[in-house]
C-alpha positions in Angstrom: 109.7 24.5 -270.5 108.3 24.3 -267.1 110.0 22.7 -264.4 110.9 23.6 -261.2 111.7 26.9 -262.3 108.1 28.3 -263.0 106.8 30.4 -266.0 103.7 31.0 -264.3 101.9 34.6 -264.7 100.7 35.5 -261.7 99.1 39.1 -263.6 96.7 37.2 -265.4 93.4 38.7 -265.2 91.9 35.5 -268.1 88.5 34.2 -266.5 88.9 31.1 -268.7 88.6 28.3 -266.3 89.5 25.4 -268.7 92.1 24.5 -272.1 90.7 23.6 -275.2 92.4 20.5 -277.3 95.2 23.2 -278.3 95.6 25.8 -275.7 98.5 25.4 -273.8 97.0 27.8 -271.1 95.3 26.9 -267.8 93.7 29.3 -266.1 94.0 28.0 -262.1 90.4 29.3 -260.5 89.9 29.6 -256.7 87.0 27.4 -256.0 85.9 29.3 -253.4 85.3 32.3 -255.8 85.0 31.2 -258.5 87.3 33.6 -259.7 90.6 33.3 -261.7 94.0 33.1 -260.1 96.6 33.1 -262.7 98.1 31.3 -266.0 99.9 28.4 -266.3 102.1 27.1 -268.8 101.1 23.5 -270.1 104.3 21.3 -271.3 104.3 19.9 -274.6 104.8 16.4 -275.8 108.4 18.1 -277.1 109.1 19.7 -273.7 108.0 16.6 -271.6 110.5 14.5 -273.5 113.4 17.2 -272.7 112.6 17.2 -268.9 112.5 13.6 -268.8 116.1 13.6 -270.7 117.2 15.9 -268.4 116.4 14.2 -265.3 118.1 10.8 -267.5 120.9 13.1 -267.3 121.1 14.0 -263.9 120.5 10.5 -262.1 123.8 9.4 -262.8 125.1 12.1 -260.2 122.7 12.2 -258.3 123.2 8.2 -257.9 126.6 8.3 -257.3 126.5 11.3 -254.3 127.7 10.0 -251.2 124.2 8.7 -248.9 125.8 11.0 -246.4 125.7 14.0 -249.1 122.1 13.1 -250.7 120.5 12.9 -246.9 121.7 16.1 -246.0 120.6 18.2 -249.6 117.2 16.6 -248.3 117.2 17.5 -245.0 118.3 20.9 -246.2 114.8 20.5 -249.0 112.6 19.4 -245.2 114.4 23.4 -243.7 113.8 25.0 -246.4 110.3 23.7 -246.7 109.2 24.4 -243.2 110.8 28.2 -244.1 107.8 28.3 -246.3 104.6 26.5 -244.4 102.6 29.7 -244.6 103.4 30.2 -248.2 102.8 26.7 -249.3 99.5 26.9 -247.1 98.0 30.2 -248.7 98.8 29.3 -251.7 96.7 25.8 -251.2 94.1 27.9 -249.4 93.7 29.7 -253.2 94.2 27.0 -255.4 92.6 23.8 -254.0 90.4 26.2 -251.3 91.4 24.1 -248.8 91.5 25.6 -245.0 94.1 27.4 -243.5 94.4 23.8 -240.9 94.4 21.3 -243.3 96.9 23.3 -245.5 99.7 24.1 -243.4 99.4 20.5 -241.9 99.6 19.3 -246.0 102.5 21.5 -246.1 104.3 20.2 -242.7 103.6 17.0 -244.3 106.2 17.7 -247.5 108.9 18.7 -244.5 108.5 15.3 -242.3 108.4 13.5 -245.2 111.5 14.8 -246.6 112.9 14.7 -243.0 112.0 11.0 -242.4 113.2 9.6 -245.1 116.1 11.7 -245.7 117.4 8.9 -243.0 116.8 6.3 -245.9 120.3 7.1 -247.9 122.5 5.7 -245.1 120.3 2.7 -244.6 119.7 1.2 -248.0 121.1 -2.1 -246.4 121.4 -5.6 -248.6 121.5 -8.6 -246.9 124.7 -11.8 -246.9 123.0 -15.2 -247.6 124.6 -18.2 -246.6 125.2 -19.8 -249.7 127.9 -23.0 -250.5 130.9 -22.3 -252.1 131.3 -18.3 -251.6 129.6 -15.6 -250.9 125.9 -13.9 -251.8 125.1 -10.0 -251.3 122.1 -8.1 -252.5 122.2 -4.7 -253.2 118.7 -2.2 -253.2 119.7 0.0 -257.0 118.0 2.8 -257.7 115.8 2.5 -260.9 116.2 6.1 -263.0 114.1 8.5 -263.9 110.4 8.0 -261.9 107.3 10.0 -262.8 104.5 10.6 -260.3 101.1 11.9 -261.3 99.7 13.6 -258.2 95.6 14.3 -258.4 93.9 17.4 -257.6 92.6 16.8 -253.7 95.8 16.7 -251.7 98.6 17.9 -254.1 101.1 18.6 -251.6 100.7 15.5 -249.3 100.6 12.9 -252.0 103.6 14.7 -254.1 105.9 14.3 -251.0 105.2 10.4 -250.4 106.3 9.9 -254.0 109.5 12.1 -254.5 110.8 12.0 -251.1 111.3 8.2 -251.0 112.0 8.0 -254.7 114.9 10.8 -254.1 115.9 8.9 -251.2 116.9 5.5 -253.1 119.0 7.6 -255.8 116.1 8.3 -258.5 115.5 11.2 -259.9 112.2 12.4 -260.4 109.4 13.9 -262.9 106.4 15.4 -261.4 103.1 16.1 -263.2 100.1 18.1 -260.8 97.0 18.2 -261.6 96.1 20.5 -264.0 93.5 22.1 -261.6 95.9 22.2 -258.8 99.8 22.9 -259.8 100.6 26.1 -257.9 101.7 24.3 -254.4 103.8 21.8 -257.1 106.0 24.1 -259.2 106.6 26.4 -255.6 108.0 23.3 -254.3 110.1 22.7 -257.1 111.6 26.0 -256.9 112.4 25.6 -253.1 114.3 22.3 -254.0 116.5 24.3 -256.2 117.2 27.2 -253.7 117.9 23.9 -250.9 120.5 22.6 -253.0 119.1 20.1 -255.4 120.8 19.8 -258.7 119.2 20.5 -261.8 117.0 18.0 -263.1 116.4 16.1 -259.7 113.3 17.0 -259.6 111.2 18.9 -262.5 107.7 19.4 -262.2 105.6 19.5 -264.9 102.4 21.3 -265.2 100.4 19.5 -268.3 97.4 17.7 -269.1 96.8 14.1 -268.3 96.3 13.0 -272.1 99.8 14.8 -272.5 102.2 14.6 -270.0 101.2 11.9 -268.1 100.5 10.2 -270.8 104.2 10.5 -271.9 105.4 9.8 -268.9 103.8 6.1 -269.1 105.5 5.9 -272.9 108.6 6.9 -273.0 111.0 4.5 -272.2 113.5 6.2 -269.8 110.9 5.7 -267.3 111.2 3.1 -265.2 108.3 3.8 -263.1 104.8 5.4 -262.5 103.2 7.0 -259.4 99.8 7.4 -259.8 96.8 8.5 -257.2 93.4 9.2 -259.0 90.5 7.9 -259.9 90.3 3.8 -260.2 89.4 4.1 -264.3 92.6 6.3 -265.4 94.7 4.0 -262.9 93.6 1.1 -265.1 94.3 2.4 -268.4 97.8 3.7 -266.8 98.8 -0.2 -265.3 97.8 -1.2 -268.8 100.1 1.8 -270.7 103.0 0.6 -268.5 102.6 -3.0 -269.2 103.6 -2.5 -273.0 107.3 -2.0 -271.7 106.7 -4.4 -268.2 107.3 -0.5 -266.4 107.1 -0.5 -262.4 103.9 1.0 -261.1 102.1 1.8 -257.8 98.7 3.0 -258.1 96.6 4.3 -254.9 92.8 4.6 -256.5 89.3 5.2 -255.3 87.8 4.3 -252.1 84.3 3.8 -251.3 85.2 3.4 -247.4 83.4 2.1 -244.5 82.6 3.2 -240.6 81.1 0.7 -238.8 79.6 1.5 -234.8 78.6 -0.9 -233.2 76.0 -0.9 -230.4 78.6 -0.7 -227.2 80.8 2.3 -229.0 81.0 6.0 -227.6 77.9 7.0 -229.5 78.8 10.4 -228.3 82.4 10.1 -229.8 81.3 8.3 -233.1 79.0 11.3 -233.9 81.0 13.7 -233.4 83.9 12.1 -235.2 81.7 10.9 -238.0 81.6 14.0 -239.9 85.1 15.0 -239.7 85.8 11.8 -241.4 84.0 12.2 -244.5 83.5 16.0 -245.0 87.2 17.0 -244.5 88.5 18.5 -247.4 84.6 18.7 -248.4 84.4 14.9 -249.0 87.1 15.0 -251.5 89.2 12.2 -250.0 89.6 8.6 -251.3 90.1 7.2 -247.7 86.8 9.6 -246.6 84.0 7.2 -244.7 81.4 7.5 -247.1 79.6 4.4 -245.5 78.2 4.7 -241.9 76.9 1.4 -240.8 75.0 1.5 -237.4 74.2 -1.3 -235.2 70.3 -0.9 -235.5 69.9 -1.0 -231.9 71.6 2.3 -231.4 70.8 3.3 -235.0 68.6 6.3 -234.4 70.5 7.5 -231.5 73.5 7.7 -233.8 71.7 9.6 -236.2 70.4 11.7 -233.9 73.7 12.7 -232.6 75.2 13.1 -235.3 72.9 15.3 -237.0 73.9 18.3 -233.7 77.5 17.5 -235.1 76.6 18.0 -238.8 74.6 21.4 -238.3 77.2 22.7 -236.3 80.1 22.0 -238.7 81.4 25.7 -239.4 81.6 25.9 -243.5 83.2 29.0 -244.5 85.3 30.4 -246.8 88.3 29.2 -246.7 90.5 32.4 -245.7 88.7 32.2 -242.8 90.9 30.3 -239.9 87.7 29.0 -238.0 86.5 27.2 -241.3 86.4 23.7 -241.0 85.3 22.7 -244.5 85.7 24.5 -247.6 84.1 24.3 -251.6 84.2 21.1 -254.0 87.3 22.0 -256.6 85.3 23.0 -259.6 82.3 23.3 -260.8 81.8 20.1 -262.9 82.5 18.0 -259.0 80.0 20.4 -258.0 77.1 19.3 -261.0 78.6 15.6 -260.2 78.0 15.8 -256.5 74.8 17.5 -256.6 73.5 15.2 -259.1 73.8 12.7 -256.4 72.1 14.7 -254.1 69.3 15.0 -257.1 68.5 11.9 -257.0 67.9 10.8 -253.0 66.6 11.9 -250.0 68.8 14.1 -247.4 67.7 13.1 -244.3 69.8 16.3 -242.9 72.6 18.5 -243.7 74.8 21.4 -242.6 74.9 24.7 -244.4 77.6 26.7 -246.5 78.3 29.9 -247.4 76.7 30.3 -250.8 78.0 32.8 -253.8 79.7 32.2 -256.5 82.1 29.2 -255.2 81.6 25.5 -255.4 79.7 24.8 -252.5 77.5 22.0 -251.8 76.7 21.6 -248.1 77.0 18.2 -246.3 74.8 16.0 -246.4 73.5 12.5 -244.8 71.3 10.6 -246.6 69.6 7.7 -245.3 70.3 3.6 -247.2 68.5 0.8 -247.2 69.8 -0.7 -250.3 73.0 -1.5 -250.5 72.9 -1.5 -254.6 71.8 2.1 -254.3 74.6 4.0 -256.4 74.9 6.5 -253.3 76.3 3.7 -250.9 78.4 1.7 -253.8 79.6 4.8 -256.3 82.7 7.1 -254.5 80.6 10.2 -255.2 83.9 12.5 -254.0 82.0 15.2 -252.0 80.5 16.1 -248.7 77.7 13.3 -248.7 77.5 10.3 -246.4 75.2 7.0 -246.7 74.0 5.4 -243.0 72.6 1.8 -243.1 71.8 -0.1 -240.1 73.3 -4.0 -239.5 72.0 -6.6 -237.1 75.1 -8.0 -235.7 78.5 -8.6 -236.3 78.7 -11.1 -239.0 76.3 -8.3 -241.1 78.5 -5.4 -241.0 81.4 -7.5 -242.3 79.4 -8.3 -245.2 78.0 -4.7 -245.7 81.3 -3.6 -245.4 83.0 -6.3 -248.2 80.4 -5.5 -250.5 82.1 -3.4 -252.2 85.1 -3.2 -255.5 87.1 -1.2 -253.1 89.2 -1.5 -250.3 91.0 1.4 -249.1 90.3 2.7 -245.7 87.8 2.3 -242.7 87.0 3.0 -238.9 85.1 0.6 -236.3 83.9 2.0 -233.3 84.1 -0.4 -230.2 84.7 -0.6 -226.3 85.2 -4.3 -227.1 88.6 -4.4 -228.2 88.7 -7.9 -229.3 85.9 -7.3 -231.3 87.8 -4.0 -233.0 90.8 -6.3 -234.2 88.4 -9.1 -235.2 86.8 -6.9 -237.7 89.8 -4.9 -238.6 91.2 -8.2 -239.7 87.5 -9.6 -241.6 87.5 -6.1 -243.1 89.2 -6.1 -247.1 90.4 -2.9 -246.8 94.2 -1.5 -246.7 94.2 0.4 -243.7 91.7 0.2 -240.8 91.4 2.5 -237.5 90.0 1.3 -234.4 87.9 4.6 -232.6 90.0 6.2 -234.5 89.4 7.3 -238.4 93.9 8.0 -239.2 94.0 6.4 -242.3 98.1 7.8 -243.0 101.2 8.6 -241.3 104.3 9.2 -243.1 105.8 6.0 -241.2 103.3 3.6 -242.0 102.4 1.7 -244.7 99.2 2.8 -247.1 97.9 1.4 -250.1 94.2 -0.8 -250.5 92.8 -4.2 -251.5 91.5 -4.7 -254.6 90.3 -2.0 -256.8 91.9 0.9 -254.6 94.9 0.3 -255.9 98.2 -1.4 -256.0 101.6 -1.6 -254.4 102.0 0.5 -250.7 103.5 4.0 -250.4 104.8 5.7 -246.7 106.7 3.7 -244.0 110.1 2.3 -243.8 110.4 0.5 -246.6 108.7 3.1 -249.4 112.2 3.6 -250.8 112.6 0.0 -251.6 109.9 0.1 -253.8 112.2 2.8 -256.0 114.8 -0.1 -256.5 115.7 -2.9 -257.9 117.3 -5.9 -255.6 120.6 -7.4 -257.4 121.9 -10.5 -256.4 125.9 -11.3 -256.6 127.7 -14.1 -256.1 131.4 -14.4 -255.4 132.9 -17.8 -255.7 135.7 -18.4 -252.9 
């Protein structure tokens, strides 16, 4: 069984890069190289169901430690953590090729997460309500056992804002990565044994999707799913859980918006504009894969941003000065590129070529806002411009769209900025700014990005259910 205590073999030498239907062997590959990394064990339907009895077992104990108690074992998790930012970084840097900045920042992310809400135990307050003839209190009750399926393009980040509020309210939890990306997962697991955790708090589970996470939406001792991926598995997993009414957030696909308008710091726009769809090399559901211009400044823009595009340094990863590294595999690398097949690059940056998963980014010019290149989240370095006429046009080039995750406007009018923050369907909006998350803010989107909010104060509460009593006087 793997849980937090890995079986991985780091010796391996396979240069299998996927599992058949009955392997229960992944080969991890470094997309960078192309090159295998090591083996990992794939749970069973059989071991699945004995990690998730496990953690059954342990939440009564873990439910009844003192707040005091359970805030400091997490705080203790946060040290130990931040012991281990290099670690956690290189072996992110391998595994996912992201670069050395965005790793250890994905890695310092784990530790403030578990640091902020590691405050949450002590302040899991009810509320009194007046009430005739006695008294009414409500209690915040942890639900059980809660599984999170973390994706592939931020596995340490989006692990964290599931198990560190969920381990906050009292839960215990079961974690599946990626199967791609599950080296930064079990390591973590590990550390929260050697911080203190008891067994079964937190198990993670390397497995495939069809396996273990499809378990984990089955079996009935779990009370609640955690799921960030792609909007069509998010459907058929809020459709799983509703066979036994189970809780479920979902944080989905995002086909986001960046909208300049004529008044903006053109100079600032451009040289933001890249950062904010290529980092992580596009792979990024709040990524701002929609530029729309103001068409008085339109070619300006472009031409601006095209000196920050070419000068974008894309490197191989181990390299500290690299500032965008490969796609994760090669079938994201066929999907991107058949994008690419099919339109026009108006310009793009370079890359470093070999045998990794590299596709260069890319701008592309739109005129048609039914093109698949501006609707369809193509997950990779590539960006669609359009120009608007005025204000009321970018708000409806910005709607038109299933999703509704993230977005940027770029303004000196700040009256405008909020105006169209507010006419904008999206989740989370940044005014000449692209921060989509911060550990104590809300996040989630509108419509088909997804459902429920993770981060900020109140992401423990959504690990709980809220019981009324009533005492008669």
């Amino acid at each position: 069984m793997v849980s937090t205590r890995s079986t991985t073999d780091t010796g391996s030498t396979s240069s299998t890069s996927s599992t058949s239907s009955t392997s229960n062997v992944y080969t991890v590959i470094n997309p960078a190289t192309a090159q295998p990394v090591t083996d990992i064990h794939l749970a069973s339907v059989e071991e699945t169901d004995a990690a998730i009895a496990r953690a059954h077992e342990a939440f009564a104990g873990w439910r009844a430690m003192a707040p005091g108690d359970r805030a400091r074992l997490l705080r203790r998790f946060a040290g130990v953590v931040e012991e281990h930012i290099d670690e956690l970084a290189g072996l992110e840097v391998t595994n996912a090729g992201h670069t050395w900045g965005n790793a250890r920042w994905e890695a310092g992310n784990v530790r403030d997460c578990l640091n902020y809400y590691s405050a949450a135990p002590e302040r899991m307050f009810g509320r009194q309500i007046p009430v005739a003839g006695g008294v009414d209190l409500t209690f915040h009750e942890p639900l059980g056992v809660v599984a999170i399926i973390v994706p592939w393009n931020f596995p340490m980040p989006i692990a964290a804002w599931g198990f560190a509020p969920a381990l906050a309210a009292g839960n215990t939890v079961v974690l599946k990565p990626a199967e791609l990306t599950p080296m930064t997962a079990i390591r973590i697991g590990e550390l929260a044994l050697e911080a203190g955790l008891p067994e079964g708090v937190l198990t993670v589970i390397p497995g495939k999707g069809s396996v273990v996470g499809e378990r984990f939406v089955t079996h009935p001792l779990v009370r609640k799913v955690c799921f960030t991926g792609s909007t069509e598995v998010g459907k058929r997993i809020m459709a799983g859980c509703a066979e036994q009414v189970k809780k479920v957030t979902l944080e989905l696909g995002g086909k986001s918006a960046n909208v300049i308008f004529a008044d903006a710091d053109l100079a600032a726009a451009a040289a933001s504009a890249p950062y904010a769809v290529f980092d992580n090399a596009g792979q990024d559901c709040c990524a701002r894969s929609r530029i729309l211009v103001e068409r008085s400044v339109h070619d300006e823009f472009l031409s601006l941003m095209q000196q920050a595009v070419e000068g974008m340094r894309v490197l191989d990863p181990t390299d500290e000065t690299s500032e965008m590294g490969p796609l994760i595999s090669a079938g994201q690398r066929s999907t991107v590129q058949g994008y690419l097949d099919d339109v026009e690059v108006a310009f793009a940056g370079s890359h470093p070529g070999g045998d990794g998963f590299w596709v260069p980014p890319s701008v592309v010019l739109a005129d048609d806002p039914g093109a698949p290149i501006w609707r369809e989240e193509v997950f990779g370095p590539v960006v669609a411009v359009m120009a608007f006429d005025d204000e009321a046009h970018a708000v409806e080039l910005a709607n038109d769209t299933e999703y509704g995750l993230s977005g940027s406007i770029y303004t000196r009018d700040l009256g405008r900025g909020l105006r169209v923050a507010r006419a904008i369907e999206a989740g989370n909006l940044s005014v000449n700014s692209h921060a989509s998350v911060r550990y104590w803010t809300p996040f989630g989107g509108y419509k088909q990005s997804g459902l429920g909010r993770e981060l900020g104060p109140d992401a423990p509460m959504a690990f709980t259910e809220e019981k009324n009593v009533f005492i008669a006087h």
